[in-house]
C-alpha angles and dihedrals in degrees: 000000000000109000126198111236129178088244087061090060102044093140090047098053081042095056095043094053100031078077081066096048083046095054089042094043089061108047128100087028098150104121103043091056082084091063130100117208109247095232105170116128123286089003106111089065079067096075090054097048092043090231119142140260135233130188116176131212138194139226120245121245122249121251118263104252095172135086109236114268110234093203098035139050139245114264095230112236128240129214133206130228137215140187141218126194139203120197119209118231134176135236129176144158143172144206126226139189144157135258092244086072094039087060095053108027100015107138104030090048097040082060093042086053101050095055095041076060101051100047073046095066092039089048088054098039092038081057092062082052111060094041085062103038100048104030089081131119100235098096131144115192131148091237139003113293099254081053108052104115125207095215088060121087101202094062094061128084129275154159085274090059085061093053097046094047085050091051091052095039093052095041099054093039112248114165121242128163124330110240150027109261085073142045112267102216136045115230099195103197138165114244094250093070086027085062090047095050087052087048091050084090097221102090089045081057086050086047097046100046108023131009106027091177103063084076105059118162102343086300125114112205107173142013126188106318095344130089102210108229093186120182150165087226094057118112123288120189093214123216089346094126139082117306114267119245087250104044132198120187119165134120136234112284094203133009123275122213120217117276089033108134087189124070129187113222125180098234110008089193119143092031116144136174119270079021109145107212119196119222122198136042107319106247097236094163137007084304100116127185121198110202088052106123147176128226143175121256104223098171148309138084118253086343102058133186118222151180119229146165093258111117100249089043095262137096117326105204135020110270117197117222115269094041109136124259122196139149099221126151105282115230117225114207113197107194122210130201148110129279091263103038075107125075110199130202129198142159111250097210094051086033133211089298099040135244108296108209125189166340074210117178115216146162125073095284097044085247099136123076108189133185126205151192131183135178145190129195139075133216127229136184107243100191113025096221094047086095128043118186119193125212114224137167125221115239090216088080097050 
């Protein structure tokens, strides 16, 4: 008698669960909305092969300033030219578990699994992203970074911020949408500066007398010439700003494992409730870690209890002892640009999410099931002041 096993439908469990890796695949995409596809021909091969890419520019000639001579001719003009390059690099990961667990949880966790990889791939691409998005020179801020200071308002984000990115992106020519039923730039912001542009009370008066739409639902989409893409997930430089007046500076006395809603400190001293403490190495340069992250002390001394983004409240991500704990003021860069001040690499045959594998099944007794992603691409800043990215602080830690 023919009997109908899941081995025998492969394709079809892999079609049902690849729409999780999809919907994983594309969340968190903040950062990458800044980048442009490299579409020139025979360049996509390049991403596979980790060569690199060139792409060449030209100078501009110089106006004529000069009548034409009607006995001499014109000296001809030269222009110069100038390159940018993007070199490919890989990522990949993959997720593993026993028979035992496909018996008993097989399908809910298979689909679990898909999408865990998928948020997986975008985590680690997002990642290239942002190091190349926000580790320009084109910065405005009020201080140095270790000095904004969340009690001072001029340090925070506002509608003036918006008018003084549009002033620099159009000034130094970067190219936003073509044209005039839409805004032009991205401004790509946490929701803590996003709060305090709301708070700022002009754009409730815009709201008020003379545009009610742009306030919909609590949510603000667009200012001015930016459409606002504002995110938790957005970028925090934690701790990076100044130390708090009541400072506490201590680091992890043990390490602490992702999901744990209780860390070990050495001191615990300066903690208060409501207080956000930062865990990780504070992200003085273009230096980024991601696993950095910021939680909520709840209570305790040197075991404290404490809120996070994990997703059962707790920690996020695994933390080694020794890693450093403060409550320092955070630093929230907002990042404008166009929808090509990006320039975006990535292998055609593996494709922009990446090539989902699996469920694979593996070992001598057939006893692993694995699922798998990998990528291959890099992005890269063409023109330097095509991005601007703007240091704030958040009045809700002052």
């Amino acid at each position: 008698m023919a009997v109908q096993t899941t081995s025998t439908l492969d394709y079809a469990i892999r079609t049902l669960y690849s729409g999780q890796y999809q919907i994983g695949a594309q969340r968190a995409r903040i950062y990458d909305m800044f980048a442009a596809p490299v579409s020139k021909m025979g360049i996509e091969n390049a991403a596979r092969l980790g060569q690199t890419v060139r792409v060449s520019f030209l100078s501009e000639m110089a106006p004529a300033t000069t009548a034409l001579s009607q006995t001499a001719d014109v000296t001809p003009q030269t222009v110069r030219d100038y390159y940018a390059e993007i070199t490919s690099t890989s990522r990949g990961n993959a997720l593993q578990f026993s028979e035992q667990l496909a018996i008993n949880e097989y399908t809910d966790f298979a689909a679990k699994a898909y999408g865990l990889v998928g948020k997986n791939m975008q985590d680690s691409v997002e990642i290239l992203a942002v190091a190349t998005a926000l580790a320009g020179t084109n910065v405005t801020r009020a201080a140095a970074r270790a000095s904004l200071d969340a009690g001072s308002s001029g340090h925070r984000f506002s509608d003036a911020s918006l008018v003084e990115a549009e002033v620099n992106l159009r000034t130094l020519g970067c190219p936003g949408w073509e044209g005039d039923n839409r805004p032009s730039f991205f401004a790509a912001l946490h929701t803590a500066p996003y709060l305090d542009l709301v708070r700022g009370g002009n754009i409730v008066s815009i709201a008020q007398y003379q545009n009610g739409a742009i306030i919909l639902n609590n949510e603000l989409g667009q200012f001015g010439s930016f459409r606002l893409l504002a995110s938790a997930d957005a970028k925090v430089f934690a701790g990076a700003g100044i130390d708090n007046g009541t400072a506490a500076t201590d680091t992890l006395s043990s390490a602490a494992t992702a999901l744990a809603t209780t860390i070990a400190v050495s001191a615990g001293t300066n903690f208060s409730s409501g207080d956000w403490l930062n865990i990780g190495t504070e992200e003085t340069s273009s230096t980024f870690y991601p696993t950095n992250e910021r939680v909520k002390y709840v209570s305790g001394t040197t075991t404290v209890t404490i809120q996070g983004s994990g997703p059962n409240g707790g920690l996020r991500f695994d933390h080694a002892s020794g890693e450093a704990v403060n409550n320092n003021d955070n630093v929230y860069p907002v990042l404008f640009g166009g929808p090509s001040s990006i320039a975006k690499l990535f292998d055609a045959p593996t494709g922009e999410y990446g090539t989902l594998y699996g469920p694979e099944i593996s070992g001598l007794l057939h006893q692993f099931t694995s699922f798998s992603w990998k990528w291959y691409g890099g992005y890269g800043r063409w023109v330097e002041p095509w991005l601007l990215r703007g240091e704030y602080t958040y009045s809700g830690e002052a």
